[in-house]
C-alpha positions as CSV (number, residue, x, y, z in Angstrom):
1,X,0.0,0.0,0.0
2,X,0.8,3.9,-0.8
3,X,0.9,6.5,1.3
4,X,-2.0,8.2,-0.6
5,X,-3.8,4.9,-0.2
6,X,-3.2,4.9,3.7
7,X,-4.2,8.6,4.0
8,X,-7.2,7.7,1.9
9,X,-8.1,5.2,4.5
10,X,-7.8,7.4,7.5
11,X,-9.6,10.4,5.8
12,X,-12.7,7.5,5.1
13,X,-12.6,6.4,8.5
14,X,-11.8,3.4,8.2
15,X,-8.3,3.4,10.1
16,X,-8.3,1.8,13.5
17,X,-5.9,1.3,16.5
18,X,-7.0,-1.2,19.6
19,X,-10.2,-0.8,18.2
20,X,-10.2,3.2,18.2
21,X,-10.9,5.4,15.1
22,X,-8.1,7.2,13.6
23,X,-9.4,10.7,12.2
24,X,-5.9,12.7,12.1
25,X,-3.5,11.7,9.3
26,X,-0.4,13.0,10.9
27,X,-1.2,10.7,13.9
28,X,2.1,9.2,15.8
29,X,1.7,6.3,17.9
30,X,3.0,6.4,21.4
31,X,3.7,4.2,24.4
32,X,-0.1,5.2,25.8
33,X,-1.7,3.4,22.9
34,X,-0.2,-0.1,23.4
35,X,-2.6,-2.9,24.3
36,X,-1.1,-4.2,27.7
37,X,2.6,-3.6,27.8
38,X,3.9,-5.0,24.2
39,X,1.2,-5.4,21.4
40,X,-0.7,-2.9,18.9
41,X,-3.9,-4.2,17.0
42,X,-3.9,-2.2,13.9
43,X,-7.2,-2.3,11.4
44,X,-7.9,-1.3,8.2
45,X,-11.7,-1.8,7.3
46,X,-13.6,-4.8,8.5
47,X,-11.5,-7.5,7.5
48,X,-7.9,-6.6,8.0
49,X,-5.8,-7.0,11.1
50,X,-2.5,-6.6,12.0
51,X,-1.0,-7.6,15.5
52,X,2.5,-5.1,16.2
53,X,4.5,-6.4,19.1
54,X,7.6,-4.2,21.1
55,X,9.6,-5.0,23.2
């Protein structure tokens, strides 16, 4: 995927992290939006996942 294509997808709606709406396209993830201490559920849509772990 682009970067037009991801900015598409915010500007729709239809960008999620943890299960929360992203609406800003210059978004930066911190340490506050981890799921527990290590992992990031990213969504795009309905259907597509991702799971991100840190250490």
């Amino acid at each position: 995927a682009s970067r037009s294509a991801a900015r598409r997808t915010i500007e729709q709606g239809g960008a999620y992290i943890n299960n929360v709406r992203v609406s800003d396209s210059s978004y930066h993830i911190t340490s506050d939006d981890l799921a527990g201490r290590t992992a990031l559920v990213l969504r795009s849509g309905k259907k597509s996942y991702a799971l991100a772990r840190f250490q």
